[in-house]
C-alpha positions in Angstrom: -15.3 -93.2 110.8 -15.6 -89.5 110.6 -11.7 -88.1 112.0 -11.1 -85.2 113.9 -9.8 -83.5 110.8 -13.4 -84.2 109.0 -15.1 -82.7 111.9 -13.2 -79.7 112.1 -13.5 -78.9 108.0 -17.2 -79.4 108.6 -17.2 -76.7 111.5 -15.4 -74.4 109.4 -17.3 -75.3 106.5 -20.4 -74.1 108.7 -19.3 -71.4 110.2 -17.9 -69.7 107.1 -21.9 -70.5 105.9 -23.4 -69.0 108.8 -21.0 -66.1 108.6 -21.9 -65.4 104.7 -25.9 -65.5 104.4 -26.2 -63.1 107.3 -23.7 -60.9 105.6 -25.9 -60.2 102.6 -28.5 -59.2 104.9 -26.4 -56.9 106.7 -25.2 -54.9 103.7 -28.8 -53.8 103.8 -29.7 -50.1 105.2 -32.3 -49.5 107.3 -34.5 -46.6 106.3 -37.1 -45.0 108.4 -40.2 -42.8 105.9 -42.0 -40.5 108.0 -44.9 -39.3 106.9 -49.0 -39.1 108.1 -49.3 -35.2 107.3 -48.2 -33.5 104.2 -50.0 -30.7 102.3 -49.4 -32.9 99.2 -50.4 -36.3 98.7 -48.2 -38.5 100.9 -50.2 -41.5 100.4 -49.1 -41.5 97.0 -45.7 -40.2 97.3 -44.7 -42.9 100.0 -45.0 -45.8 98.1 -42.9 -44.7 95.1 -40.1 -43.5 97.5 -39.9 -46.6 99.4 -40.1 -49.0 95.9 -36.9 -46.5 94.8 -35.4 -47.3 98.1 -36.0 -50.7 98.0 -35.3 -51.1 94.0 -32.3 -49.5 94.5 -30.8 -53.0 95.9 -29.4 -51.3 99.4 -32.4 -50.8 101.9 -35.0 -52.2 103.9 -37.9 -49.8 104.1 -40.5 -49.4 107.0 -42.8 -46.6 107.6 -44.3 -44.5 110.1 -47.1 -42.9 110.1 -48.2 -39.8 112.7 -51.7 -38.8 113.7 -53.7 -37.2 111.1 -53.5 -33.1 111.0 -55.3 -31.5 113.8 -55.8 -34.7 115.7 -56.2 -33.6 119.5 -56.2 -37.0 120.6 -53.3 -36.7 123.2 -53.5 -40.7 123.6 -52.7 -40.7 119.8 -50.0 -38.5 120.1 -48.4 -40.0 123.2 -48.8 -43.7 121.1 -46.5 -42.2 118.4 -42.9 -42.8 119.0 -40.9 -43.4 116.2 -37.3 -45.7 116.9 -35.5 -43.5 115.4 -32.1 -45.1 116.7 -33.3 -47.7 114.7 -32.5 -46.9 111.4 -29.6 -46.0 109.4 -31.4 -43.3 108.1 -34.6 -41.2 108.8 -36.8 -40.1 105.3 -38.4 -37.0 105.9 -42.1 -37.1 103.7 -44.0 -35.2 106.3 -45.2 -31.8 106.4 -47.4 -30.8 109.5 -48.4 -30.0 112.9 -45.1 -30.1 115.6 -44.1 -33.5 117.0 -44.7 -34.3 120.9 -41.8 -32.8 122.5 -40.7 -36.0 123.3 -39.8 -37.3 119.4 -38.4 -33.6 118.6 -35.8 -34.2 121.2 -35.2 -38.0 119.8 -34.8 -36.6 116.5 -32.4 -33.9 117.5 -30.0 -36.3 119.3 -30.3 -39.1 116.4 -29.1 -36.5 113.2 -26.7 -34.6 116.2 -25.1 -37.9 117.1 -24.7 -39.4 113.0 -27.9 -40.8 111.7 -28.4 -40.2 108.2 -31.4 -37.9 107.2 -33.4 -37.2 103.5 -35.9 -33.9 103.7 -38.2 -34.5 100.3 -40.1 -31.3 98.5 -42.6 -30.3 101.1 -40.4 -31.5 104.0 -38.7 -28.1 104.2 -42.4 -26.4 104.1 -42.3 -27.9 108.5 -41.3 -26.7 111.7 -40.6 -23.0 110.4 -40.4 -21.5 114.1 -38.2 -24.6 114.9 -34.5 -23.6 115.4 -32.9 -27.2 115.1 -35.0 -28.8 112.2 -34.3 -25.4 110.5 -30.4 -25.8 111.0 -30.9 -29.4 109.4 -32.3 -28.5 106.3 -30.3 -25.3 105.8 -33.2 -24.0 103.7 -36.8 -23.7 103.9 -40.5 -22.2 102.3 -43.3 -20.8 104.0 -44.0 -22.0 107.2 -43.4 -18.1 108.5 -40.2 -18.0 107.3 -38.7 -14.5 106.3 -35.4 -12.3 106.4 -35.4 -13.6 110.0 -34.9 -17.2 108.8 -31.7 -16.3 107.0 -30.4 -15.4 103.9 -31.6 -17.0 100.5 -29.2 -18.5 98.2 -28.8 -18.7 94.5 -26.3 -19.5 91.9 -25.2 -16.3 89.9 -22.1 -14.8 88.0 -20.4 -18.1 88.6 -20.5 -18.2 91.8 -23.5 -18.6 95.2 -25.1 -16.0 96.8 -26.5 -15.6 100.2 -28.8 -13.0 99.9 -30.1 -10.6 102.8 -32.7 -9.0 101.3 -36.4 -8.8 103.1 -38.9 -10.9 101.8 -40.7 -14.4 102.4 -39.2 -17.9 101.8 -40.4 -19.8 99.6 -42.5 -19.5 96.1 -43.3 -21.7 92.8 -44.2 -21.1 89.6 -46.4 -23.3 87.0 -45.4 -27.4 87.3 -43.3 -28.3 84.8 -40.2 -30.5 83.3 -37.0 -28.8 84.1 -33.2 -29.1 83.7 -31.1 -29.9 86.5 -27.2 -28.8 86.5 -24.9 -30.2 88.5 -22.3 -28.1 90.3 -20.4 -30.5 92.5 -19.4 -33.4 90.0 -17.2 -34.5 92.8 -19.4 -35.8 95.1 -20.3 -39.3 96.0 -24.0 -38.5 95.2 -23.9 -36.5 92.2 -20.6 -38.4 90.8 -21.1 -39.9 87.4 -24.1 -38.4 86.6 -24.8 -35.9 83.8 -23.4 -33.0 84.1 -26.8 -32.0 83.2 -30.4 -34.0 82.9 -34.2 -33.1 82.8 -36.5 -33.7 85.2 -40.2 -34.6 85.1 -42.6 -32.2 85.7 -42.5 -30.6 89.3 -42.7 -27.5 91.4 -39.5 -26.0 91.2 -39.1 -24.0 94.2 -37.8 -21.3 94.7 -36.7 -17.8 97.4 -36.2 -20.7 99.9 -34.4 -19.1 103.0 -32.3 -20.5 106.2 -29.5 -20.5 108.3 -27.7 -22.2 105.2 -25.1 -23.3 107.5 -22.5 -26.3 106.6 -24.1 -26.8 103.5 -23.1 -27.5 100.1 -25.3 -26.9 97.0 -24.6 -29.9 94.7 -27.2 -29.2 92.0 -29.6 -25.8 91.0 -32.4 -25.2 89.0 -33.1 -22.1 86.9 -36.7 -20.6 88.4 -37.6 -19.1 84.7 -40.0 -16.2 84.7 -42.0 -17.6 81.6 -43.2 -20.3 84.3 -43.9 -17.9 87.2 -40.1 -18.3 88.6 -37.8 -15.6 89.3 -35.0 -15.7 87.5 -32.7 -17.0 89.8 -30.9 -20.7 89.6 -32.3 -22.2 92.7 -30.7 -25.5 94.7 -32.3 -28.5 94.1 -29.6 -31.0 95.7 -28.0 -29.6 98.8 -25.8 -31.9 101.7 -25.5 -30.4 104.9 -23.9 -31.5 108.5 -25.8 -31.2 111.8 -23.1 -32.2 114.4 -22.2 -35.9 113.2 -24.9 -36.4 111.2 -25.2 -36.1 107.7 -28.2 -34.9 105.9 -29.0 -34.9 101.8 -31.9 -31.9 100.7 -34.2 -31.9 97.7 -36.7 -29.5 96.9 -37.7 -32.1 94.1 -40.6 -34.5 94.5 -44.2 -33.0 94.5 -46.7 -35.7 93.5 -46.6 -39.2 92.6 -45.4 -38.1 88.1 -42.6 -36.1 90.0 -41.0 -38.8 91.5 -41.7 -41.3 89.1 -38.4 -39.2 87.5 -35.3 -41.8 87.0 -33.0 -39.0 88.0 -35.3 -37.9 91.3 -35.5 -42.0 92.0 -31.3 -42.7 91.7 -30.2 -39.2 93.5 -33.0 -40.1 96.0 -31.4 -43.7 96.9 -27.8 -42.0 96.1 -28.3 -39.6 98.6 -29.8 -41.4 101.2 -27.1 -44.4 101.2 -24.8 -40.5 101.6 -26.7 -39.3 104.7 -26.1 -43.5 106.0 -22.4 -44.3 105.5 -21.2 -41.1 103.8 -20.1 -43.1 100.6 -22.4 -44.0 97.4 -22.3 -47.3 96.2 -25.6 -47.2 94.1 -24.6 -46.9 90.3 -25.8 -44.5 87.7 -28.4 -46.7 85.6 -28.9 -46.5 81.8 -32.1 -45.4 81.9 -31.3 -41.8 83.7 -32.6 -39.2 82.3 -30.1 -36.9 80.0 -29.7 -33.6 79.4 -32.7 -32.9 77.4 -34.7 -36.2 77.8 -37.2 -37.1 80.8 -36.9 -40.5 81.6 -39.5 -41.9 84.2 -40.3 -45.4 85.5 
């Protein structure tokens, strides 16, 4: 005969199950890539962000994809309509024509009201003429973007610089492996990591200007002249605020041998578990690159 006590351990027994397996599964982030335009190749960037997303043992990945560039097919347009509320966080991957009014105005009220959001390499090329997106990223290239934009910053004489001078935003020099120095060792994205480390071969941008407003620069890069730079050490890992929302920026990332980096793969996944619950619980793995070693999977 099964008692009343029995029955009651078996409950709790069940419950406490029940309770624990969905746990695991909730300790997962939800992370949104947006791409479908890009003047690099996103159809071979995406998959090696979301596999360090997904390797990184904290997300769940989906993707969306927007019409191609140029498409005029309203009906296309109108079909597109990312969930943005969704997610924990949004991965920015796209570079392209403006989104339907419609998703500008979701996207706004998602970052303004705390969803996490990532803006990768060419991400901070878009939406030049657009105020909001512009406030986001706190730096951008091209897309039209001058002494109108805001001031440039750089790291120099120990300290940052927001420069006023006239002139564009945004330039490159030749691709190449570069060192990385962290500033902010403090910070749950950059903490534990080497104080310095060398990337794989990339664009390193560079004169990238913005309203550069709540932002901090958590890492730079020196632009050297002998690779078409100019001179100045650039920010390659920036955080930012955009009401409640948090937002992690990396000019890092170019093609497919670019983010195959360790170090762009970890601060990547670091940074967008950041932008999600504003702590890092990602660890540092052995294989990231050091200060004069690439080290790419």
């Amino acid at each position: 005969m099964i008692t009343r006590r029995q029955t009651l351990l078996a409950v709790t027994a069940f419950t406490a199950f029940a309770f624990a397996v969905p746990a695991h599964a909730a300790d997962k982030l939800k992370a949104l890539i947006i791409d479908g335009q890009n003047n690099h190749k996103w159809q071979s960037t995406t998959p090696i962000i979301k596999q360090a997303l997904e390797d990184s043992g904290r997300f769940t990945v989906d993707i969306s994809t927007s019409p191609p560039k140029g498409n005029k097919d309203k009906a296309a347009w109108d079909a597109w309509r990312p969930d943005f509320k969704a997610y924990d966080v949004l991965v920015s991957n796209y570079n392209g024509d403006m989104w339907p009014e419609e998703v500008q105005t979701a996207f706004i009220d998602y970052v303004k009201n705390g969803g996490g959001l990532v803006i990768l390499h060419a991400a901070n090329n878009s939406f030049g003429g657009w105020d909001e997106y512009n406030k986001m990223i706190g730096l951008g290239g091209w897309g039209g973007r001058n002494e109108k934009s805001g001031p440039y910053v750089y790291f120099e004489d120990g300290k940052f610089v927001r420069d006023e001078s006239k002139g564009g935003g945004g330039h490159h020099g030749k691709q190449h492996p570069f060192k990385v120095t962290i500033h902010d060792a403090d910070h749950p994205i950059t903490k534990g990591l080497p104080a310095e480390w060398m990337h794989a071969q990339d664009e390193l941008y560079d004169s990238l200007r913005g309203p550069a407003e709540n932002m901090t620069v958590l890492a730079t890069a020196y632009s050297d002249p002998a690779m078409g730079g100019r001179g100045k050490n650039e920010p390659m890992m920036m955080v930012l605020s955009y009401g409640k929302g948090r937002i992690y920026h990396t000019p890092m990332g170019h093609a497919d041998y670019s983010m195959k980096c360790r170090g762009f793969q970890v601060t990547t996944a670091r940074g967008a578990e950041w932008a999600a619950t504003g702590k890092v619980t990602i660890p540092v793995p052995d294989d990231f690159p050091k200060d004069e070693v690439v080290s790419v999977k």
